[in-house]
C-alpha positions as CSV (number, residue, x, y, z in Angstrom):
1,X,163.1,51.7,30.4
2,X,161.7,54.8,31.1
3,X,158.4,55.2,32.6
4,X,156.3,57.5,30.5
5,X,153.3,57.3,32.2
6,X,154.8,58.8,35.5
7,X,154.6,62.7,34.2
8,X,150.7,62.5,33.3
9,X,150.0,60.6,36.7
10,X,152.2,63.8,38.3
11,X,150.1,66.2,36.1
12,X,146.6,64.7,37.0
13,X,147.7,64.2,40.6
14,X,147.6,68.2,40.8
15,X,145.5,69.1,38.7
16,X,142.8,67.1,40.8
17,X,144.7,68.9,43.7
18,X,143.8,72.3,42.2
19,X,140.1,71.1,41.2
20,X,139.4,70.2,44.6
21,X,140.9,73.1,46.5
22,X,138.8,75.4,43.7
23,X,135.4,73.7,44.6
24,X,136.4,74.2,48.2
25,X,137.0,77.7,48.2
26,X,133.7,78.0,46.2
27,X,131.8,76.3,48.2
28,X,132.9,78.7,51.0
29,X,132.2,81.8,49.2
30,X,128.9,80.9,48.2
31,X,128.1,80.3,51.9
32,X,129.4,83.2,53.2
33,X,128.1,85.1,50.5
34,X,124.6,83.4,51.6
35,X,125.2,83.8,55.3
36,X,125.8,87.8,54.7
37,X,123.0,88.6,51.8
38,X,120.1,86.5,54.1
39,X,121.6,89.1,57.1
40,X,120.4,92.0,54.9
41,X,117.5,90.6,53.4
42,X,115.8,89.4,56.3
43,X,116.0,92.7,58.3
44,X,113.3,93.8,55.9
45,X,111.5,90.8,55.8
46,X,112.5,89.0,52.7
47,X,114.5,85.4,52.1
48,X,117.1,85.2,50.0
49,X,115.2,82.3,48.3
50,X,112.6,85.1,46.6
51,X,115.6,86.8,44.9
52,X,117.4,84.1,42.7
53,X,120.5,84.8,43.6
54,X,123.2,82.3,42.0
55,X,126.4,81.1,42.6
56,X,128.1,84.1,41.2
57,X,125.8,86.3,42.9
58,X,126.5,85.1,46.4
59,X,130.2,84.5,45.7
60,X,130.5,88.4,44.7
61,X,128.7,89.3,48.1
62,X,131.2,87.1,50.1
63,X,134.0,89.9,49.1
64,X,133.4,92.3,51.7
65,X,132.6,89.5,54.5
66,X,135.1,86.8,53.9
67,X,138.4,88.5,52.2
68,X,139.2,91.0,55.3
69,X,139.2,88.1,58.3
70,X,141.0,85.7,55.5
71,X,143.5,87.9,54.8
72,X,143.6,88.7,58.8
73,X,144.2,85.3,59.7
74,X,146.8,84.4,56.5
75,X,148.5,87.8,58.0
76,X,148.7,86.5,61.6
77,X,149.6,82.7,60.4
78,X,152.7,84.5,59.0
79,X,153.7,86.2,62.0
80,X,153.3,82.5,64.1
81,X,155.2,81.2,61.5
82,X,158.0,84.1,61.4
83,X,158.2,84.0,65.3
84,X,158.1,80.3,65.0
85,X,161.0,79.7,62.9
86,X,163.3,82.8,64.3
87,X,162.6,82.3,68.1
88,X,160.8,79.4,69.7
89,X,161.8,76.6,67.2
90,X,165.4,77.2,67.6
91,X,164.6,77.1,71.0
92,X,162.3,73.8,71.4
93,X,165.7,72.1,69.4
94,X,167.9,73.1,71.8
95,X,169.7,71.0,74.3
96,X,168.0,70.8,77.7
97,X,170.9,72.6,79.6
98,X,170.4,76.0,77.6
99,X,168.4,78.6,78.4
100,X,166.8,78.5,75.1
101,X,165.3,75.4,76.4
102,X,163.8,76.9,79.1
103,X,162.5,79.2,77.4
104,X,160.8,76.4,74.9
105,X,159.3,74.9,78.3
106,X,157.6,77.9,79.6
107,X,156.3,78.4,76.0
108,X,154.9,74.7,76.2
109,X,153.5,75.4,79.5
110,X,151.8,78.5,78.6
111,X,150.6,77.2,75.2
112,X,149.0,74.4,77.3
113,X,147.2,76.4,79.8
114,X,146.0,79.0,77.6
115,X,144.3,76.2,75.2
116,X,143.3,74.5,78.0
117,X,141.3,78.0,79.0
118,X,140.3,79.1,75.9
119,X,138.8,75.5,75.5
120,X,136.7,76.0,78.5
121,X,135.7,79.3,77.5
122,X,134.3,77.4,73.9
123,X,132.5,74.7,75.7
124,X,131.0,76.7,78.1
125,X,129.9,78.8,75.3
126,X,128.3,75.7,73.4
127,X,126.7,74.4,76.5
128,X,125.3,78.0,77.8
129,X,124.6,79.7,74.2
130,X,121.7,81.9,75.9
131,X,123.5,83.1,78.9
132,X,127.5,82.7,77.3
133,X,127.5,82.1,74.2
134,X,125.1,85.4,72.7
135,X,127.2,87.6,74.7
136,X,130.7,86.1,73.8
137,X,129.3,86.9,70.2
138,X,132.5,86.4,67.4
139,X,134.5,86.1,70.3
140,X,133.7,82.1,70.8
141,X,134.8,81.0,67.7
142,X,137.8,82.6,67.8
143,X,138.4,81.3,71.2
144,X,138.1,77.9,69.9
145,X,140.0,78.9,67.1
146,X,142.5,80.3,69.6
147,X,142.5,76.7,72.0
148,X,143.0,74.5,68.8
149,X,146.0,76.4,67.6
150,X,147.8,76.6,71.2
151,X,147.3,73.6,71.8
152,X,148.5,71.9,68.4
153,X,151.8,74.1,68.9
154,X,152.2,73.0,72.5
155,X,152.5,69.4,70.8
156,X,154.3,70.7,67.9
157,X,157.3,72.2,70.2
158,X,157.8,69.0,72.2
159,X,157.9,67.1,69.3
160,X,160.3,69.0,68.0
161,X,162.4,68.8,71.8
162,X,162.6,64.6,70.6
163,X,163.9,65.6,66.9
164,X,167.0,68.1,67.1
165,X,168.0,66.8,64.3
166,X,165.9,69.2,61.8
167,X,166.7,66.5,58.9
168,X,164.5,64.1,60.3
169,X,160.9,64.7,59.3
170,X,158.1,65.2,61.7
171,X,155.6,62.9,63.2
172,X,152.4,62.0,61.7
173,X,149.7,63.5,63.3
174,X,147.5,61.3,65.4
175,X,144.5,61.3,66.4
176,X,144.7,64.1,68.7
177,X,146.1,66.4,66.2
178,X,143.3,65.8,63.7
179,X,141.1,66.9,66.3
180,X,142.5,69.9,67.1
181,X,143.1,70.7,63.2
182,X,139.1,70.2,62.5
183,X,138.5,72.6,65.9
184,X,140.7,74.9,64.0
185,X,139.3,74.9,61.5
186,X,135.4,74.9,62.5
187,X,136.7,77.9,64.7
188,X,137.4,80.0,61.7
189,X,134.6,79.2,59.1
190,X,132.7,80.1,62.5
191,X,134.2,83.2,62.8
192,X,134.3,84.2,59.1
193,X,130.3,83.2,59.2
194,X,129.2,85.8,61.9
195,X,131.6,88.4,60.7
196,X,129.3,88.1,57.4
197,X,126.4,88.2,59.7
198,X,127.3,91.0,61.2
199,X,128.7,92.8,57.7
200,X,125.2,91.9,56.5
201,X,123.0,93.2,59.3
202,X,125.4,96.6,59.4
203,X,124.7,96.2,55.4
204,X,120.8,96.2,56.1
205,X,120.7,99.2,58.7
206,X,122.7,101.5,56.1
207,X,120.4,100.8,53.7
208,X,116.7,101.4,55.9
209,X,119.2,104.7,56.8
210,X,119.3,106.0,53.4
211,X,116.2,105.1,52.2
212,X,115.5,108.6,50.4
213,X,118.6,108.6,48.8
214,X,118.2,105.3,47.2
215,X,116.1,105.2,43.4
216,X,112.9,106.3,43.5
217,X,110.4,104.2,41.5
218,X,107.4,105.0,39.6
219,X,105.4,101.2,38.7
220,X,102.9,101.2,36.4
221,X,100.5,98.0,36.5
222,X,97.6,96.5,34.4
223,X,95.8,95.2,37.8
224,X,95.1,97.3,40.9
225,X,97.6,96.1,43.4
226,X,97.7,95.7,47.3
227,X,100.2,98.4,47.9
228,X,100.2,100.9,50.4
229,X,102.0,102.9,52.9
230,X,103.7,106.5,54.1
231,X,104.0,108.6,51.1
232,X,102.8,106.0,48.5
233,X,100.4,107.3,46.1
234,X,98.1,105.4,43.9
235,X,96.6,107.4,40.6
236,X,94.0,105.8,38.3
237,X,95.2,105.9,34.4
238,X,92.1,106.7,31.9
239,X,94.1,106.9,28.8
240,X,92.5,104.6,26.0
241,X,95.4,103.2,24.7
242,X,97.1,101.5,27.2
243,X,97.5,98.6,29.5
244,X,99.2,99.7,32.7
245,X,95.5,101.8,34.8
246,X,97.5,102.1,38.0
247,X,100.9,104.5,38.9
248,X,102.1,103.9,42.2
249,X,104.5,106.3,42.8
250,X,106.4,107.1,46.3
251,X,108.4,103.9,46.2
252,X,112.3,103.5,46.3
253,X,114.2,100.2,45.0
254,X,115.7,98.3,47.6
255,X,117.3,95.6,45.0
256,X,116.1,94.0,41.7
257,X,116.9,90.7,39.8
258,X,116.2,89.4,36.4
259,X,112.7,88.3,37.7
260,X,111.6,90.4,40.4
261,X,111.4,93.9,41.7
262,X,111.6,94.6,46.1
263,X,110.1,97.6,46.7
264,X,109.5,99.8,50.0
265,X,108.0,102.9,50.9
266,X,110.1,106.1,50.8
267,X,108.9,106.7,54.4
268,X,109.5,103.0,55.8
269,X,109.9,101.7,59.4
270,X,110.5,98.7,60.4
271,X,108.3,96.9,61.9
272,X,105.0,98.8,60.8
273,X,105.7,99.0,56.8
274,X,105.6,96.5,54.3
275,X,108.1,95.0,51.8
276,X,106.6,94.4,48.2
277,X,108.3,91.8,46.1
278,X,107.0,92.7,42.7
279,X,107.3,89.9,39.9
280,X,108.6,91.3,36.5
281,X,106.1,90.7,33.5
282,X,104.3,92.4,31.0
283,X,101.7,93.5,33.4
284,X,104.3,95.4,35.1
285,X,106.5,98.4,34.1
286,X,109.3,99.9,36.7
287,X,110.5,103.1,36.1
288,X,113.3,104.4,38.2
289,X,115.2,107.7,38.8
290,X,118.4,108.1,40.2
291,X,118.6,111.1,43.0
């Protein structure tokens, strides 16, 4: 009798697969599209919270930060895998006699004591993040990153010195190797993380470069509003029939949403020079020209 439920269990089993995996990588987007947006905001001033950014918005802004050190480290697995399969696994399966299996040895030993360093290197970092860790900078992660992955292959190649035989499936990982796969893996979501910092600070410092070259705004506003600064003028409106009495012109548009308008000074500095987050309504009217 044939089992028909079996195909639909097979089916659901991936597509649940393929569910989770999606909400995964989502969920990593939208943080490192989070981590590199609040980089650039907050150089001027401004949280990420006054924006409205959604999902969508911080998942387009994780592009530039998250896609080039992914696709680094999918290009480099590749290689360890390539040199894996070609050179040193061959080797680790080797009789002990061979040279091939000396050469798996030294491998082991130096897989072993590298880890072991770059693991020191990480936890001295963690312990001392004022004194070792600031100045290690991207470089910790990756260390740990680094330690995990040595270490995991160190066990991974004498394993593989027990099973010649390449028919006969590996080991489940213990405990041990579960550890070293969530190091791993903290190690690179590290990484990725303050390479979007640093995308989105370098992001914010083009941007306070270029100021006069960025959309120059006129606003127009019913009320008299608090703003001032270099350049910013501020003309009365006596016309009778309308609502905006107030031009403020000498602004530039640092970004805008559905909801709000973040507005600087064509002259700004940091430090000295305010940000002005501008809530869209009828009261208000933006115009802006291109340069």
């Amino acid at each position: 009798m044939t089992d028909v439920a079996a195909p639909s269990s097979v089916l659901w089993t991936r597509a649940t697969t393929v569910l989770s995996q999606t909400v995964l990588i989502s969920a990593l987007l939208y943080y490192f599209g989070w981590v590199r947006s609040q980089a650039t905001w907050s150089y001027f001033g401004v949280d990420t919270g006054l924006l409205g950014y959604g999902t969508a918005d911080y998942a387009l802004r994780s592009i530039n930060s998250a896609f080039l050190p992914l696709i680094g480290s999918g290009i480099a697995a590749l290689g360890a895998a390539a040199l894996h399969r070609t050179v040193l696994g061959p080797a680790a399966r080797a009789t002990p006699s061979t040279r091939r299996r000396r050469m798996a040895d030294a491998t082991i030993l130096v897989a072993r004591v590298g880890g072991v360093l770059l693991m020191g290197v990480a936890v001295t970092g963690l312990l001392l993040p004022v004194a070792v860790g600031n100045a290690l900078g991207v470089a910790l992660p990756l260390s740990l990153l680094a330690a995990a992955c040595l270490l995991s292959y160190a066990d991974h190649l004498r394993a593989c010195g027990h099973r010649p035989d390449r028919r006969v499936p590996p080991r489940t990982p213990g405990l041990r190797g579960l550890l070293l796969t969530g190091l791993a893996l903290l190690g690179l979501l590290w990484s990725v993380a303050l390479y979007a910092q640093a995308t989105g600070q370098d992001v914010a410092r083009s941007i306070a470069a270029g100021l006069r070259n960025r959309p120059s705004v006129t606003l127009y506003s019913a009320e008299r509003l608090s703003i001032t600064g270099p350049g910013i003028t501020v003309d009365t409106l006596e016309q009778d029939r309308t609502k905006y009495h107030f031009r403020y012109s000498g602004l530039v548009s640092l970004t805008q949403t559905s909801e709000r308008y973040v507005l600087v000074a064509a002259g700004w500095r940091k430090g000295s020079d305010a940000v002005y987050v501008v809530p869209a309504g009828d009261g208000i009217r933006v115009d802006i020209t291109t340069r």
